[in-house]
PyMOL CGO cylinders between C-alpha atoms (Angstrom):
from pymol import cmd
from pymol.cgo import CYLINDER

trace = [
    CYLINDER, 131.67, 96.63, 52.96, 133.65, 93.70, 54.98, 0.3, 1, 1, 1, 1, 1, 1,
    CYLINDER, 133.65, 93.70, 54.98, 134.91, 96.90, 57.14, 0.3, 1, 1, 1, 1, 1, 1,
    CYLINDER, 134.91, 96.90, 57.14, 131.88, 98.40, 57.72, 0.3, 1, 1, 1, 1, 1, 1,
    CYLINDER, 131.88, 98.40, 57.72, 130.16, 95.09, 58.73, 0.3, 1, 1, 1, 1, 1, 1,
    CYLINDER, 130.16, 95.09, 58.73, 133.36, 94.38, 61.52, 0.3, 1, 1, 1, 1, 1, 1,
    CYLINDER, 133.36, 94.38, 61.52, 132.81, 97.88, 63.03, 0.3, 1, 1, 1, 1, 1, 1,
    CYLINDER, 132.81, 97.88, 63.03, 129.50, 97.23, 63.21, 0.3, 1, 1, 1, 1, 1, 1,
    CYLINDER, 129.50, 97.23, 63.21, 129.53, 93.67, 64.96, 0.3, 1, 1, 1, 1, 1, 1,
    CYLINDER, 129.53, 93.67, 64.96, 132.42, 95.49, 67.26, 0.3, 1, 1, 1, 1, 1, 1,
    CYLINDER, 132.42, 95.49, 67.26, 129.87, 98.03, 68.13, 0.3, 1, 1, 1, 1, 1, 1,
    CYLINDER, 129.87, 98.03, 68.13, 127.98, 95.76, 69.23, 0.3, 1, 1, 1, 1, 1, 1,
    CYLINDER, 127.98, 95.76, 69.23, 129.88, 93.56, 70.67, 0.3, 1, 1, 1, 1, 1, 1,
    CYLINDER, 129.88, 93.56, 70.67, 130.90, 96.43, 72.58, 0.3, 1, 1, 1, 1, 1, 1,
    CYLINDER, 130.90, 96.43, 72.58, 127.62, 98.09, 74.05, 0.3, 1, 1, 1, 1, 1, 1,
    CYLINDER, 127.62, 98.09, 74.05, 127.10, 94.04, 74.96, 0.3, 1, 1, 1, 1, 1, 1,
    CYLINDER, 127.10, 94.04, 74.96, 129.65, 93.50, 77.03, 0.3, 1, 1, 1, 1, 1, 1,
    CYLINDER, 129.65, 93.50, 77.03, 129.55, 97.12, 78.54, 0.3, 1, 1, 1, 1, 1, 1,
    CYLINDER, 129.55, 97.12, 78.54, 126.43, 96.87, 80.39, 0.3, 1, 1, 1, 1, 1, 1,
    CYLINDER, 126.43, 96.87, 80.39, 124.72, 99.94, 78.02, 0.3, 1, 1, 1, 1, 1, 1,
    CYLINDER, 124.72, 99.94, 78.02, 122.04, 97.71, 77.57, 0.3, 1, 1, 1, 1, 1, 1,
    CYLINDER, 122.04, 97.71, 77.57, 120.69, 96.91, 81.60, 0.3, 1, 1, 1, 1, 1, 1,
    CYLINDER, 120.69, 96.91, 81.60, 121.16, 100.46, 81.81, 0.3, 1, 1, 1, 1, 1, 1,
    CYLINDER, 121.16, 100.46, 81.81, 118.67, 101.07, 78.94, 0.3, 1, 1, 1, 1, 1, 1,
    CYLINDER, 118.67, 101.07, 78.94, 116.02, 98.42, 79.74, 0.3, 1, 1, 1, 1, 1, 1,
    CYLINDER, 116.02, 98.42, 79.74, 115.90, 99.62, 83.10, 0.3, 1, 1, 1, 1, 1, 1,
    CYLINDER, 115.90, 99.62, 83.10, 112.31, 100.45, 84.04, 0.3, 1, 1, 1, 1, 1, 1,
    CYLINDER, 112.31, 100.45, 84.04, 112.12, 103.28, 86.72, 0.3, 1, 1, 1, 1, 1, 1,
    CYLINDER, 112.12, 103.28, 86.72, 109.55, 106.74, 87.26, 0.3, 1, 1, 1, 1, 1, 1,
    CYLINDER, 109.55, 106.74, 87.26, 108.42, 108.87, 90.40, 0.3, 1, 1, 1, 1, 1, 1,
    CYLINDER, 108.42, 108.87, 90.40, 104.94, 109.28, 91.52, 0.3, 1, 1, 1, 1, 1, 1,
    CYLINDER, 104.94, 109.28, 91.52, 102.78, 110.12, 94.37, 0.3, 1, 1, 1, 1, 1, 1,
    CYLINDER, 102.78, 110.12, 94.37, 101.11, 107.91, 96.50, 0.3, 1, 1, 1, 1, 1, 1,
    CYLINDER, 101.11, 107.91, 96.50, 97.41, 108.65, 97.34, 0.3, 1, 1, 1, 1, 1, 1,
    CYLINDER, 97.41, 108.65, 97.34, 98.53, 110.48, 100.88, 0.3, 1, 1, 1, 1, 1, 1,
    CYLINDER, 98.53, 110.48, 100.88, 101.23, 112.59, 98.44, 0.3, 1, 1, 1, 1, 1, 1,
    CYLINDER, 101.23, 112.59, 98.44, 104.01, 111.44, 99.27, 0.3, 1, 1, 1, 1, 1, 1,
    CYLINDER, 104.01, 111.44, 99.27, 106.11, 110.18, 96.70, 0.3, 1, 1, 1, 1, 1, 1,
    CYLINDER, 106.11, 110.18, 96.70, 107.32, 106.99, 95.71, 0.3, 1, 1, 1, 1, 1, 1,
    CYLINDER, 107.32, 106.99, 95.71, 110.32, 105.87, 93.72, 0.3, 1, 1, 1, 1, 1, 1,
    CYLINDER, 110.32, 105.87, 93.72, 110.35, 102.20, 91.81, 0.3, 1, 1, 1, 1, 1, 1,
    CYLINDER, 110.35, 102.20, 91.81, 114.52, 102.20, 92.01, 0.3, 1, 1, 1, 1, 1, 1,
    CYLINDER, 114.52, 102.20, 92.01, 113.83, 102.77, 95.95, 0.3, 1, 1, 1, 1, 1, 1,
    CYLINDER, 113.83, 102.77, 95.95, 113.56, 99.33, 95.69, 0.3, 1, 1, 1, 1, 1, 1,
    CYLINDER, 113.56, 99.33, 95.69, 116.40, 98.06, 93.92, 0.3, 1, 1, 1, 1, 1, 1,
    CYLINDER, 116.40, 98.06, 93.92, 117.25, 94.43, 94.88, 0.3, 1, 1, 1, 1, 1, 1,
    CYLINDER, 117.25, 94.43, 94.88, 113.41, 93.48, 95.41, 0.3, 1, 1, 1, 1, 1, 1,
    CYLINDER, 113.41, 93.48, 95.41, 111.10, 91.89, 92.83, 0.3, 1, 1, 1, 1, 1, 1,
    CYLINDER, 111.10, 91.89, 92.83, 108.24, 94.02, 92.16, 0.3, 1, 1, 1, 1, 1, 1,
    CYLINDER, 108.24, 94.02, 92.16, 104.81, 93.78, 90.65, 0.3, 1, 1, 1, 1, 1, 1,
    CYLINDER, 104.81, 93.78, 90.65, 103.20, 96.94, 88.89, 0.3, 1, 1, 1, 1, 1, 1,
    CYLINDER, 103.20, 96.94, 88.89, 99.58, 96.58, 89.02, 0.3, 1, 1, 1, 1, 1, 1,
    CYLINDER, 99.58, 96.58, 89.02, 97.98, 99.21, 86.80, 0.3, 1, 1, 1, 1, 1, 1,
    CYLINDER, 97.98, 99.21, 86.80, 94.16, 99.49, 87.55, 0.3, 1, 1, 1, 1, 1, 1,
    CYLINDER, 94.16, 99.49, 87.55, 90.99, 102.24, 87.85, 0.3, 1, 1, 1, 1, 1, 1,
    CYLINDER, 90.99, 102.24, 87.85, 88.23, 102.38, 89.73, 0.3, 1, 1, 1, 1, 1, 1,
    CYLINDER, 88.23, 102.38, 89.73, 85.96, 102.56, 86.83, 0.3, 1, 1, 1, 1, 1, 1,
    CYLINDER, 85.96, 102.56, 86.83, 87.31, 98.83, 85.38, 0.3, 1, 1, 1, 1, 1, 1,
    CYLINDER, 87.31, 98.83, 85.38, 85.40, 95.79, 86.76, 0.3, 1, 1, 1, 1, 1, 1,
    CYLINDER, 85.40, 95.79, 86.76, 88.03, 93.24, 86.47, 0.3, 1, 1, 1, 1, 1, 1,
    CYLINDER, 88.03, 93.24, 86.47, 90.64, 95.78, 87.90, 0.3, 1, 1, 1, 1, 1, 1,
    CYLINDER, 90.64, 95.78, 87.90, 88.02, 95.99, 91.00, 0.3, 1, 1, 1, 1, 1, 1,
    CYLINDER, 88.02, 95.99, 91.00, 87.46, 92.36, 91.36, 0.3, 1, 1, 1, 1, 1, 1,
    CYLINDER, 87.46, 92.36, 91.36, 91.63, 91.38, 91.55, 0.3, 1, 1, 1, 1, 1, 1,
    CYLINDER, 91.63, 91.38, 91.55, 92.51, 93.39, 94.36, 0.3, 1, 1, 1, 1, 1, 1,
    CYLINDER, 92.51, 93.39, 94.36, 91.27, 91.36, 97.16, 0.3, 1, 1, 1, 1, 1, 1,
    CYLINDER, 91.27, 91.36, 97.16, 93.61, 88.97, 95.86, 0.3, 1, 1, 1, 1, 1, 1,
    CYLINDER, 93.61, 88.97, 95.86, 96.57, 91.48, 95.21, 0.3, 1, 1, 1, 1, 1, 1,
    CYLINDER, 96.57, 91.48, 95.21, 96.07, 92.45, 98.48, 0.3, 1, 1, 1, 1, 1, 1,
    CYLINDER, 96.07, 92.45, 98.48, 95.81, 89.01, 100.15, 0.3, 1, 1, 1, 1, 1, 1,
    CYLINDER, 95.81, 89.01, 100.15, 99.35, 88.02, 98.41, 0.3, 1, 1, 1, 1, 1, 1,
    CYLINDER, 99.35, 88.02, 98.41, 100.75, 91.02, 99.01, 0.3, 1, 1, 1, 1, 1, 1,
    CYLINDER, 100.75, 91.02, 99.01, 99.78, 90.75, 102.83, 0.3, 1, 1, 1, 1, 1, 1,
    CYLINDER, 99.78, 90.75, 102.83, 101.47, 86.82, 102.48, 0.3, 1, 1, 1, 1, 1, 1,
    CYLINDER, 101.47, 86.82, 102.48, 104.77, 88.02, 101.16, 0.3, 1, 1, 1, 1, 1, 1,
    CYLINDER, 104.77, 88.02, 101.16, 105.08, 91.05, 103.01, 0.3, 1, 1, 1, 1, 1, 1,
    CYLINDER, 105.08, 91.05, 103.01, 106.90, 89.34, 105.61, 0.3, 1, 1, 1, 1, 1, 1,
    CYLINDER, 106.90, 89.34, 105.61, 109.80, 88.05, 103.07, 0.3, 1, 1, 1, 1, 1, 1,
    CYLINDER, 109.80, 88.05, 103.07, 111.60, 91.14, 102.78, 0.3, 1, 1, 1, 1, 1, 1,
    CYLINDER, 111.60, 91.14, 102.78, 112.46, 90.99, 99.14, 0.3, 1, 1, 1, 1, 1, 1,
    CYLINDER, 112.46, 90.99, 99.14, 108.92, 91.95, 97.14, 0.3, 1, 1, 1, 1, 1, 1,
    CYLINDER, 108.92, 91.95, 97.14, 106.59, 94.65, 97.04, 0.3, 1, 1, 1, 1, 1, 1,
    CYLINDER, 106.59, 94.65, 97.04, 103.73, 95.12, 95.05, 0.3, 1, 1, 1, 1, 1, 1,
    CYLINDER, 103.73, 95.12, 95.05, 102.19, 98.83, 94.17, 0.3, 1, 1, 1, 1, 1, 1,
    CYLINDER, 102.19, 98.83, 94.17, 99.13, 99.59, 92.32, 0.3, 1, 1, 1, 1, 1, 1,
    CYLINDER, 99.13, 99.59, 92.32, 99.54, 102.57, 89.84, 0.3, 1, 1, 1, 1, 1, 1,
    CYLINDER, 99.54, 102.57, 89.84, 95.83, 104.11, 89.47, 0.3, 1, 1, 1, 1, 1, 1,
    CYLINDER, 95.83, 104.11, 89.47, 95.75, 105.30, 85.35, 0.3, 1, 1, 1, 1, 1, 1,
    CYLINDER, 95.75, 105.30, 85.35, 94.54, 108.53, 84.47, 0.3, 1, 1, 1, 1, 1, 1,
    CYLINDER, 94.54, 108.53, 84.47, 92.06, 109.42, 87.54, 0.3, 1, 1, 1, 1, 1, 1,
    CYLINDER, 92.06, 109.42, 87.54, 91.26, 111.73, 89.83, 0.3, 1, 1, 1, 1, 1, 1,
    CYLINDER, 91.26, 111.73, 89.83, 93.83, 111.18, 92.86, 0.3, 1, 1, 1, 1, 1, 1,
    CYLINDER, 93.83, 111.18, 92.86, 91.48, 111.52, 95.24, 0.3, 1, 1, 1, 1, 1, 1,
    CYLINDER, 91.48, 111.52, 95.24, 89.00, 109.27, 93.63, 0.3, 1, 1, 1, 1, 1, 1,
    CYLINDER, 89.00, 109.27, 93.63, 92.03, 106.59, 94.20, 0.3, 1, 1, 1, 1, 1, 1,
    CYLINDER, 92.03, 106.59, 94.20, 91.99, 107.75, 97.74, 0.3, 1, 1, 1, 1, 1, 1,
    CYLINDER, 91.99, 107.75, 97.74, 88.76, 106.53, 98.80, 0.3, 1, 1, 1, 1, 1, 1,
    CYLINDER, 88.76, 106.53, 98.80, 88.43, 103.54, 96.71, 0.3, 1, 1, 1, 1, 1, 1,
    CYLINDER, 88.43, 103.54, 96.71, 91.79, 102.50, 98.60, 0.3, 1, 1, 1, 1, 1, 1,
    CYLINDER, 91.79, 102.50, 98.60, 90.55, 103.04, 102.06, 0.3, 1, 1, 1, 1, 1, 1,
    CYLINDER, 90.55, 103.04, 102.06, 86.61, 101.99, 101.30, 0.3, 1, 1, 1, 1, 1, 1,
    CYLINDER, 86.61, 101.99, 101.30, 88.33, 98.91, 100.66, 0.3, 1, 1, 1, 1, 1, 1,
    CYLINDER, 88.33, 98.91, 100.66, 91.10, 98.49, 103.07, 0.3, 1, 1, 1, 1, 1, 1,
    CYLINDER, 91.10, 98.49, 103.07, 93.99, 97.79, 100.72, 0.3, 1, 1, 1, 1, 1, 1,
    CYLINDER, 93.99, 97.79, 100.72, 97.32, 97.77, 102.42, 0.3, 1, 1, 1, 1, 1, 1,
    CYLINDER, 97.32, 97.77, 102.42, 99.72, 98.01, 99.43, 0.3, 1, 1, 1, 1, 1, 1,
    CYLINDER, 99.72, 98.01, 99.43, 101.34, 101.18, 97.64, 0.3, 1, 1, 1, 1, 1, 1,
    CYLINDER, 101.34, 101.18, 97.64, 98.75, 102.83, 95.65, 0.3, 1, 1, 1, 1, 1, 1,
    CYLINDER, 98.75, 102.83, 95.65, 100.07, 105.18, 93.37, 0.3, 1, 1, 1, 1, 1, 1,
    CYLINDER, 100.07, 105.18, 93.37, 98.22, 108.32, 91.52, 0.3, 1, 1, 1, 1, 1, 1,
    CYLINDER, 98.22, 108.32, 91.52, 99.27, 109.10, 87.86, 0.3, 1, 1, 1, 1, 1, 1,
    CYLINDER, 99.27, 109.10, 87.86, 96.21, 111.37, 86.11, 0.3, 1, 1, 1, 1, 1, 1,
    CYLINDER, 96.21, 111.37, 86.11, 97.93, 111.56, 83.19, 0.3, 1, 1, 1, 1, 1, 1,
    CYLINDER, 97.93, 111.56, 83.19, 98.73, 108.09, 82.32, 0.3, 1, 1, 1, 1, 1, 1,
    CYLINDER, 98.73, 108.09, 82.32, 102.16, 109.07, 81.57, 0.3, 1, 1, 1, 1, 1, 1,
    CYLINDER, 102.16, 109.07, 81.57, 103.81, 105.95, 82.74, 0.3, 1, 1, 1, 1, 1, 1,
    CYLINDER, 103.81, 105.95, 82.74, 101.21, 103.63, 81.08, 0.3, 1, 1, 1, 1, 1, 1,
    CYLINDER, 101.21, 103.63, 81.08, 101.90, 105.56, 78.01, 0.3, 1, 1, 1, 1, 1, 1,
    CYLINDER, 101.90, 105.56, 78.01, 105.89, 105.10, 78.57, 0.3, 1, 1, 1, 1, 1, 1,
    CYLINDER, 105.89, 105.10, 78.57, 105.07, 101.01, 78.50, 0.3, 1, 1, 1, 1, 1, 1,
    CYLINDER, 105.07, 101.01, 78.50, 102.37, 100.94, 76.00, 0.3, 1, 1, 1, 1, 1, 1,
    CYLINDER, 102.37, 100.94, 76.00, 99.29, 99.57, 78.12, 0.3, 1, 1, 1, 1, 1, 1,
    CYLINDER, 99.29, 99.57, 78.12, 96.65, 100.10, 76.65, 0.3, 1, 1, 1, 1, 1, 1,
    CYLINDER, 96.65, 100.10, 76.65, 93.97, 98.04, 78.40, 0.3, 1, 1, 1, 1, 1, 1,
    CYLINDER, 93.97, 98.04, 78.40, 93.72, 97.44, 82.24, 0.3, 1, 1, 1, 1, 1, 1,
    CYLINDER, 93.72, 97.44, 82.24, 94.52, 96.07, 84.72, 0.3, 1, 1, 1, 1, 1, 1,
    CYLINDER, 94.52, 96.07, 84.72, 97.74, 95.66, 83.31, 0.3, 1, 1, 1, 1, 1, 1,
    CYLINDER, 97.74, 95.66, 83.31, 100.65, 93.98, 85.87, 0.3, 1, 1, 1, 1, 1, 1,
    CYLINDER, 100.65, 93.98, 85.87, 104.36, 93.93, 84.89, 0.3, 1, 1, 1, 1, 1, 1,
    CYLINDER, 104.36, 93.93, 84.89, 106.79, 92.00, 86.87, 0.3, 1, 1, 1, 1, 1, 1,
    CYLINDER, 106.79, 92.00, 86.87, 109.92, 93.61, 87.20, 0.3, 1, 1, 1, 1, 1, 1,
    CYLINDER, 109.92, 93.61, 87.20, 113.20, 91.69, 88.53, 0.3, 1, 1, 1, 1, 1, 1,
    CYLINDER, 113.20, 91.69, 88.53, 116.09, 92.64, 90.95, 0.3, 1, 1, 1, 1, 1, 1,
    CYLINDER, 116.09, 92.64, 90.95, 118.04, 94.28, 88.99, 0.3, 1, 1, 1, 1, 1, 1,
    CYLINDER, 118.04, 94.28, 88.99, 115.32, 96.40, 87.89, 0.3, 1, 1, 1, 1, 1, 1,
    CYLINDER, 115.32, 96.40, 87.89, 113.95, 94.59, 84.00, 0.3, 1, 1, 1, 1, 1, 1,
    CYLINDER, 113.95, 94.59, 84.00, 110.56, 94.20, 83.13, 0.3, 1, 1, 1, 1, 1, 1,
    CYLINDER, 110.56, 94.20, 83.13, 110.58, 90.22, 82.87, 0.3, 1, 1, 1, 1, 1, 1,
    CYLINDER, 110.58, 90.22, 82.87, 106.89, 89.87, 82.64, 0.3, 1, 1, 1, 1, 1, 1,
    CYLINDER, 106.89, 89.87, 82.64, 103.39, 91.59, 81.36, 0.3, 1, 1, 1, 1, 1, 1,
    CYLINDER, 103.39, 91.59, 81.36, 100.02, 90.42, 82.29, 0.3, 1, 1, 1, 1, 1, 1,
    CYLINDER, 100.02, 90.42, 82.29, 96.89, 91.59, 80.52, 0.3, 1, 1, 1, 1, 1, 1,
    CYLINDER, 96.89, 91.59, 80.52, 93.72, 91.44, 82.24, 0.3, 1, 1, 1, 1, 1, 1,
    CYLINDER, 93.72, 91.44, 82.24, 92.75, 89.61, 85.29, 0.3, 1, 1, 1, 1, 1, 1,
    CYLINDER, 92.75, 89.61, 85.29, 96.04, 87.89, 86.85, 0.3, 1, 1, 1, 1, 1, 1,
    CYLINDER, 96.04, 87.89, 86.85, 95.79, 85.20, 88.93, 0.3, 1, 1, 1, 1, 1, 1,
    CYLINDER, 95.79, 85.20, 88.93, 97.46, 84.53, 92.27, 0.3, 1, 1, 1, 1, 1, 1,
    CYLINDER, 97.46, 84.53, 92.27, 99.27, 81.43, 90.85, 0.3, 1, 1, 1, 1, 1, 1,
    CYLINDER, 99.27, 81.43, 90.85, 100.36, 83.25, 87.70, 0.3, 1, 1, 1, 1, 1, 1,
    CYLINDER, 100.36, 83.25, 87.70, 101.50, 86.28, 90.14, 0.3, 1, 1, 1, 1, 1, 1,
    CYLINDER, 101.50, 86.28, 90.14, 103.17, 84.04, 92.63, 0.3, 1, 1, 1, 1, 1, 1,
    CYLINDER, 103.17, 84.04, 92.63, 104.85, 81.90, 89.20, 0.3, 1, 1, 1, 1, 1, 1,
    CYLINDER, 104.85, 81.90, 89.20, 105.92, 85.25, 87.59, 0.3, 1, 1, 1, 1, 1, 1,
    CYLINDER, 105.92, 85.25, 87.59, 107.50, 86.87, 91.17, 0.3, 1, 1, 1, 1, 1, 1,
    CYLINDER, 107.50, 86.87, 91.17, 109.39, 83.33, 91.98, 0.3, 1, 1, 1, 1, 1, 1,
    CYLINDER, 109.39, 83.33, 91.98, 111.17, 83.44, 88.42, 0.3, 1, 1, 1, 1, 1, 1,
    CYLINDER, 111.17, 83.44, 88.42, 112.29, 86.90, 88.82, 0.3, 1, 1, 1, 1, 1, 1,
    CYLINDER, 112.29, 86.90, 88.82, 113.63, 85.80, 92.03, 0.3, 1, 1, 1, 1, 1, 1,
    CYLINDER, 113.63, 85.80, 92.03, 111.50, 86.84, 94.75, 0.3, 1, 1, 1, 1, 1, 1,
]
cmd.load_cgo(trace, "trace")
């Protein structure tokens, strides 16, 4: 038993100090932007990034992107953070026209299928995740977020 309990901690120990586990936790997918072009989360490695999941149909989704926007448009400047707005589970072109009605400027993202929400678990919207330099999910927001909770969240992970 002694044995089996060593190998075990060594194990480990060993997938620790490897780096198996950043590789692991490492949040990444591919999708389309509302003009089709397509758009790649480890594109930007070395940023700080917020994932704003949202629909047109959800009130509180609608009433945080001025704000999104506004922030976004203030640290667009800096260099190292972007912000993108996955659109869950709609029609693409729906998310089209809602973007441009409104004048957004960030990434907006289609995914009709919900397939990366589904990956993460959200389950309610608008869901943001803050994910760090190096590419970890350090954060998850439920509901409304805030511009100071945003702007807290993206200065921990370093941006």
């Amino acid at each position: 038993m002694l044995i089996g309990i060593v190998a075990l901690l060594g194990a480990l120990l060993l997938m620790l100090f490897s780096g198996a586990n950043a590789r692991m936790d490492r949040f990444d997918f591919t999708l389309q932007d509302v003009n089709g072009q397509p758009f790649t989360l480890s594109d930007y490695s070395g940023k700080t990034v917020a994932v704003n999941f949202w629909a047109t149909w959800c009130p509180p989704c609608r009433e945080e992107m001025p704000d999104l926007d506004a922030y976004y448009r203030a640290h667009l400047p800096d260099g190292d953070f972007i912000l993108v707005a996955i659109n869950d589970g709609e029609d693409p072109l729906m998310a089209r026209a809602f973007m441009e009605q409104n004048g957004f400027s960030f990434p907006a993202l289609v995914d009709p299928t919900s397939s990366i929400a589904i990956s993460q678990g959200i389950n309610g919207l608008p869901t943001t995740l803050i994910i760090d330099p190096a590419g970890q999910i350090i954060y998850r927001h439920s509901g409304m977020i805030t511009p100071d909770i945003l702007d807290a969240q993206v200065k921990l992970a370093g941006g």
